[in-house]
ChimeraX commands (.cxc) that place a marker at each C-alpha (Angstrom):
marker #1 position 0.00,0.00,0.00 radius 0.5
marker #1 position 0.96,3.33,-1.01 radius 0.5
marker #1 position 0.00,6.83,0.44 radius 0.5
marker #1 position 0.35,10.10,-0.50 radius 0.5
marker #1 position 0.64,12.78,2.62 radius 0.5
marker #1 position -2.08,15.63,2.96 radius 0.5
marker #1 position 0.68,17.37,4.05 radius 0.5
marker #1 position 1.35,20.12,1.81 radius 0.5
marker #1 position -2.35,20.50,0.85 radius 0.5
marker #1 position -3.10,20.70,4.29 radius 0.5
marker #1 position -0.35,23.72,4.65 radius 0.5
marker #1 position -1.41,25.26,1.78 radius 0.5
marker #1 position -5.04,25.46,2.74 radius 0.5
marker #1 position -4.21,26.80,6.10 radius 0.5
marker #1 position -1.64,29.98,4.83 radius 0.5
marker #1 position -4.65,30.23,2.32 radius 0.5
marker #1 position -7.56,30.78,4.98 radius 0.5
marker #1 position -5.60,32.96,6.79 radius 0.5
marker #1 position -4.79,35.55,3.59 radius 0.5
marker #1 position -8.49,35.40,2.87 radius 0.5
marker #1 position -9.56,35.95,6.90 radius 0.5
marker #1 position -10.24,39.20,8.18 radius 0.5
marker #1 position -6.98,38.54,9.86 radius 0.5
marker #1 position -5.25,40.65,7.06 radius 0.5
marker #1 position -7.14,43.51,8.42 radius 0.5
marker #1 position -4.56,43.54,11.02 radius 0.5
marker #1 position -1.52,42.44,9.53 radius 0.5
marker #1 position 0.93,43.52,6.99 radius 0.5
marker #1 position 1.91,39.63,6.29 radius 0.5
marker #1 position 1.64,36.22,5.98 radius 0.5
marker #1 position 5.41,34.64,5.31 radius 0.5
marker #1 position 6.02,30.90,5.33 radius 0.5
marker #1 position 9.19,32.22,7.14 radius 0.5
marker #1 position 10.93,34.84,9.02 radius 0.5
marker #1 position 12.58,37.81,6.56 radius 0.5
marker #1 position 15.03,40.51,7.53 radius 0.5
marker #1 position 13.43,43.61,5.91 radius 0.5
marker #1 position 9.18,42.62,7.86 radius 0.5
marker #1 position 7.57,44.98,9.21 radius 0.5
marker #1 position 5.23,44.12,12.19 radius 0.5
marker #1 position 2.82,42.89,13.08 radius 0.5
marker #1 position 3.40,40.06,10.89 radius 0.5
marker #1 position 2.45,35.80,10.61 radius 0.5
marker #1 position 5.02,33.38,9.73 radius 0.5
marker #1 position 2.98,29.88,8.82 radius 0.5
marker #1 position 6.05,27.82,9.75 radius 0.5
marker #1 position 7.18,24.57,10.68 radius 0.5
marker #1 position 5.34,21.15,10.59 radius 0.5
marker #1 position 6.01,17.35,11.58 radius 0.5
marker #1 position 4.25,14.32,10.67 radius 0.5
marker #1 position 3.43,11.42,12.26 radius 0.5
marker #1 position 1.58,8.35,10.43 radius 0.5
marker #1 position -1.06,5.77,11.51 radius 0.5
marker #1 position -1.31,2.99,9.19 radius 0.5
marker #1 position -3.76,0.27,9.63 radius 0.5
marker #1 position -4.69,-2.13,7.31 radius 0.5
marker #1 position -8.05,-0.60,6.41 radius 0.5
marker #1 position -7.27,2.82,6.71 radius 0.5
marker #1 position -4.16,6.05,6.99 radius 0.5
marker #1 position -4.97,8.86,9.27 radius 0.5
marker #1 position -1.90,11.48,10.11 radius 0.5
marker #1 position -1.37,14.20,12.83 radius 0.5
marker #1 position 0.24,16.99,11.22 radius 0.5
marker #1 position 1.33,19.71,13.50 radius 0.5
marker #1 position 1.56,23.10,11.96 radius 0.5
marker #1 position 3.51,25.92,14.44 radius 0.5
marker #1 position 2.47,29.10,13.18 radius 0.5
marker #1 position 3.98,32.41,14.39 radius 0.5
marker #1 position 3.24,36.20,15.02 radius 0.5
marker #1 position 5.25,39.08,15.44 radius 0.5
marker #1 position 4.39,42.21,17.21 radius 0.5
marker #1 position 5.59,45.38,18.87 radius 0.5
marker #1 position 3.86,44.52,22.09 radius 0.5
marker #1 position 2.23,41.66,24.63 radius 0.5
marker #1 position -0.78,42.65,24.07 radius 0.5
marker #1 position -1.26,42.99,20.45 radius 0.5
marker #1 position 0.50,39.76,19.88 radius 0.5
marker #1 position -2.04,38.10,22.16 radius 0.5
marker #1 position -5.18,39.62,20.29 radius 0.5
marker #1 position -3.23,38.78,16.82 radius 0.5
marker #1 position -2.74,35.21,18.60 radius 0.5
marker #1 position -6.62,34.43,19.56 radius 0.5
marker #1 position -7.42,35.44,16.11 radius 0.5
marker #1 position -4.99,32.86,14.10 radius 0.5
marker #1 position -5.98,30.04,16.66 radius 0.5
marker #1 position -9.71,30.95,15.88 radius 0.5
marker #1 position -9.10,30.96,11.68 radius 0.5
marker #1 position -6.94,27.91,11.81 radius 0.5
marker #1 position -8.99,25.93,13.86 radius 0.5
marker #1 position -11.70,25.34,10.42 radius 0.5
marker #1 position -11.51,22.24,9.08 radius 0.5
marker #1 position -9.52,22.71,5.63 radius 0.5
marker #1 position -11.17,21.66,2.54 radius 0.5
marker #1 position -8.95,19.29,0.67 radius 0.5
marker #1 position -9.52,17.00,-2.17 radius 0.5
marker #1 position -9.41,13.16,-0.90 radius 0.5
marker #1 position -8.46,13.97,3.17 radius 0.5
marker #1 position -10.91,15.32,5.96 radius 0.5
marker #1 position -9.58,16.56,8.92 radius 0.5
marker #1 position -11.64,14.64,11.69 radius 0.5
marker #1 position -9.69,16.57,14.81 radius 0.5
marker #1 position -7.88,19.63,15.45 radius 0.5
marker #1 position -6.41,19.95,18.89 radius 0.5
marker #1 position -3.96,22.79,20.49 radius 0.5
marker #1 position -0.57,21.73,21.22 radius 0.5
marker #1 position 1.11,24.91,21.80 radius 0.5
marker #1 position 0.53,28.53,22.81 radius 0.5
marker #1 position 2.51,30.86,23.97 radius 0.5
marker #1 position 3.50,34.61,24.00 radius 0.5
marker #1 position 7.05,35.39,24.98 radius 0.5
marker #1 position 9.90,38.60,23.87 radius 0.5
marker #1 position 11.84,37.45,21.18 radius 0.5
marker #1 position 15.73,37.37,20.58 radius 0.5
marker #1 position 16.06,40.90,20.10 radius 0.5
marker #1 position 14.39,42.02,23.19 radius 0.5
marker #1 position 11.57,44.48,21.85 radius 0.5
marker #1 position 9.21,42.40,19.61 radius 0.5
marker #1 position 6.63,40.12,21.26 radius 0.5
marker #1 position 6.56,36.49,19.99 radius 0.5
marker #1 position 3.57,34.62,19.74 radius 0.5
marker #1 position 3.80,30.59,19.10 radius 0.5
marker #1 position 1.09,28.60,17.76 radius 0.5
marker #1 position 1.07,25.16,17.55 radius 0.5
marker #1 position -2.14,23.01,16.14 radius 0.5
marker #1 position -2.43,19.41,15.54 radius 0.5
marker #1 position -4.79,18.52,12.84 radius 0.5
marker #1 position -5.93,14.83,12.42 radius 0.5
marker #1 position -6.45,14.09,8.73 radius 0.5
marker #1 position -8.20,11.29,7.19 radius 0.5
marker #1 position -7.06,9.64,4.08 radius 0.5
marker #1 position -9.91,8.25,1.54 radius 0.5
marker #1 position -7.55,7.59,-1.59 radius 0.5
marker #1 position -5.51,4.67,-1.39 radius 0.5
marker #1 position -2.65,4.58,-4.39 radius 0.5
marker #1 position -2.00,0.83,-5.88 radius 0.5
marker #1 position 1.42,-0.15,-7.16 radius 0.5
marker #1 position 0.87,-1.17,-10.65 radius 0.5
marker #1 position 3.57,-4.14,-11.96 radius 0.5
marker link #1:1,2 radius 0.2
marker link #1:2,3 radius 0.2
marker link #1:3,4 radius 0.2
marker link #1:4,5 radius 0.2
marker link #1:5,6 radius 0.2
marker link #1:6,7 radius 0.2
marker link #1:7,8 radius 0.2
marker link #1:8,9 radius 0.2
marker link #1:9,10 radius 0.2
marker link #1:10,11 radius 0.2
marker link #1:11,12 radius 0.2
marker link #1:12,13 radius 0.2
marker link #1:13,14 radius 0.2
marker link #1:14,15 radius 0.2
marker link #1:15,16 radius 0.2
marker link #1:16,17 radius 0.2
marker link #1:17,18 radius 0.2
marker link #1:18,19 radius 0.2
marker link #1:19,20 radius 0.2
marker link #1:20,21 radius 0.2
marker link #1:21,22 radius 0.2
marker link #1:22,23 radius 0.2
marker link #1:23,24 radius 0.2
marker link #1:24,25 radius 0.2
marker link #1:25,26 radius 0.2
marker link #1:26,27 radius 0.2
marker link #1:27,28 radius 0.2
marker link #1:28,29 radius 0.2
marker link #1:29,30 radius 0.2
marker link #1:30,31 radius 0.2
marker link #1:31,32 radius 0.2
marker link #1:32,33 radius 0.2
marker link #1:33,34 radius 0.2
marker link #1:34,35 radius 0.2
marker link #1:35,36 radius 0.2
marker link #1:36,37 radius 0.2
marker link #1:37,38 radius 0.2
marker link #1:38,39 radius 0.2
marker link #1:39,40 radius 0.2
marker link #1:40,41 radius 0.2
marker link #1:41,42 radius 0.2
marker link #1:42,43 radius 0.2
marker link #1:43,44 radius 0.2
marker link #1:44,45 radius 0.2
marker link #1:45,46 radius 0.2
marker link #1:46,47 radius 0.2
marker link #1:47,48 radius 0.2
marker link #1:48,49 radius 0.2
marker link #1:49,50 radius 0.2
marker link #1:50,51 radius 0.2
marker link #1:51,52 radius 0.2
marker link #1:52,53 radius 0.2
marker link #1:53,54 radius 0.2
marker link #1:54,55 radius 0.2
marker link #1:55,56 radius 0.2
marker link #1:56,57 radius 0.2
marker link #1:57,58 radius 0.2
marker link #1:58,59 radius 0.2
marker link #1:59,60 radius 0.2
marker link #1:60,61 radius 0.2
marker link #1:61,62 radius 0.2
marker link #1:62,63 radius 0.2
marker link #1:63,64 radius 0.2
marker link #1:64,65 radius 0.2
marker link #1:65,66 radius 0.2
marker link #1:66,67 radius 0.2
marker link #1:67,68 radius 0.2
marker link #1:68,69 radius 0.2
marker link #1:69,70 radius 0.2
marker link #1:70,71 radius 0.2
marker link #1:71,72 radius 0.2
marker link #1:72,73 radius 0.2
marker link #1:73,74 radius 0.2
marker link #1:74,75 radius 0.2
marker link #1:75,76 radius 0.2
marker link #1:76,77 radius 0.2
marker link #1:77,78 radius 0.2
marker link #1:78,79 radius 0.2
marker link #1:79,80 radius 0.2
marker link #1:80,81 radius 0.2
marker link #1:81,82 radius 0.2
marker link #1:82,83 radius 0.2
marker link #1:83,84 radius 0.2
marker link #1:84,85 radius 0.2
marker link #1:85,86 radius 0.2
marker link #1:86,87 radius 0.2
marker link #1:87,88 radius 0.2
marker link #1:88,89 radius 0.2
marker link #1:89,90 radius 0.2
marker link #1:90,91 radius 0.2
marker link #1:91,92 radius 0.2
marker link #1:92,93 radius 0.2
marker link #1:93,94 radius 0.2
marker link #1:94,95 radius 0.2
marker link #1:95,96 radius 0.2
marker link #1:96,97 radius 0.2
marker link #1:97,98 radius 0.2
marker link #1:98,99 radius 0.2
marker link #1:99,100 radius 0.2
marker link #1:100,101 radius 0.2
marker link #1:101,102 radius 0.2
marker link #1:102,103 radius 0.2
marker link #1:103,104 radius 0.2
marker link #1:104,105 radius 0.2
marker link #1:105,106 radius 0.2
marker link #1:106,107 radius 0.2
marker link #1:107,108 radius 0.2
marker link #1:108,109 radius 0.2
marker link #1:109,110 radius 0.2
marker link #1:110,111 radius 0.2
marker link #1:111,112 radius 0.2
marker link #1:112,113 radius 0.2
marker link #1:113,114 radius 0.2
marker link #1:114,115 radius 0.2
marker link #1:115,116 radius 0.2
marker link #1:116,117 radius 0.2
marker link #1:117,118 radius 0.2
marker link #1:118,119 radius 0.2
marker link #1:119,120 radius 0.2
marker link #1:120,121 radius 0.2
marker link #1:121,122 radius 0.2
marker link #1:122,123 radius 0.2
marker link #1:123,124 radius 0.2
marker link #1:124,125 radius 0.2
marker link #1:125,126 radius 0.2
marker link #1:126,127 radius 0.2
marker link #1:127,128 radius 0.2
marker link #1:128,129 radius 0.2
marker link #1:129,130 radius 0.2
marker link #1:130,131 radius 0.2
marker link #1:131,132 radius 0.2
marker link #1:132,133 radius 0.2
marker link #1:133,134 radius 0.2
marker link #1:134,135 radius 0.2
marker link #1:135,136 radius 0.2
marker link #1:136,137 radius 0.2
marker link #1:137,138 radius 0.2
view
């Protein structure tokens, strides 16, 4: 048996719900990674890990998605922060997955590195279901 992750099209459908929330509104950004010349208060959709369940009948995965946001003070980053956790947690359309569970793994406000911009983490585990299994032909 032979899968194919949701992976990317679940990453893609998340950084695409959040350019087309009312989010932007608040924003000058959405990156899929940090950039020297940003100006905040910015998102960085960024880093994910996958873990597989395989049983004989089915293929479910968690992917974990850590999203970030970048802003000039506590307070802001935590208002920024409710809103991405409230966007993200939709269940993502995708062609031949469903996401059956979306759970928080991670949140967290803190001052980053260079001691004046706040740092929001994000962290969201979604559950996806496959419904396409891909045969080996010989």
């Amino acid at each position: 048996m032979n899968w194919v992750s949701a992976h990317e099209e679940l990453y893609n459908g998340l950084f695409n719900t959040v350019l087309q929330s009312p989010l932007m509104a608040k924003v000058k950004g959405v990156e899929d990674g940090v950039k020297k010349e940003l100006v905040t208060p910015y998102i960085v959709i960024g880093e994910t890990n996958v873990t597989e369940e395989v049983t004989s009948t089915s293929m479910r995965e968690d992917i974990a998605v850590q999203m970030h946001v970048y802003a000039d003070g506590k307070p802001e980053c935590r208002e920024l922060m409710k809103w991405l956790k409230f966007y993200t947690r939709v269940k993502i359309p995708m062609a031949h997955y469903e996401v059956e569970k979306i759970r928080l793994s991670n949140e967290q406000v803190m001052t980053d590195i260079d001691q004046y911009t706040s740092h929001g983490v994000l962290r969201l585990v979604y559950t996806v279901r496959h419904h396409v299994l891909y045969r080996n032909e010989k």
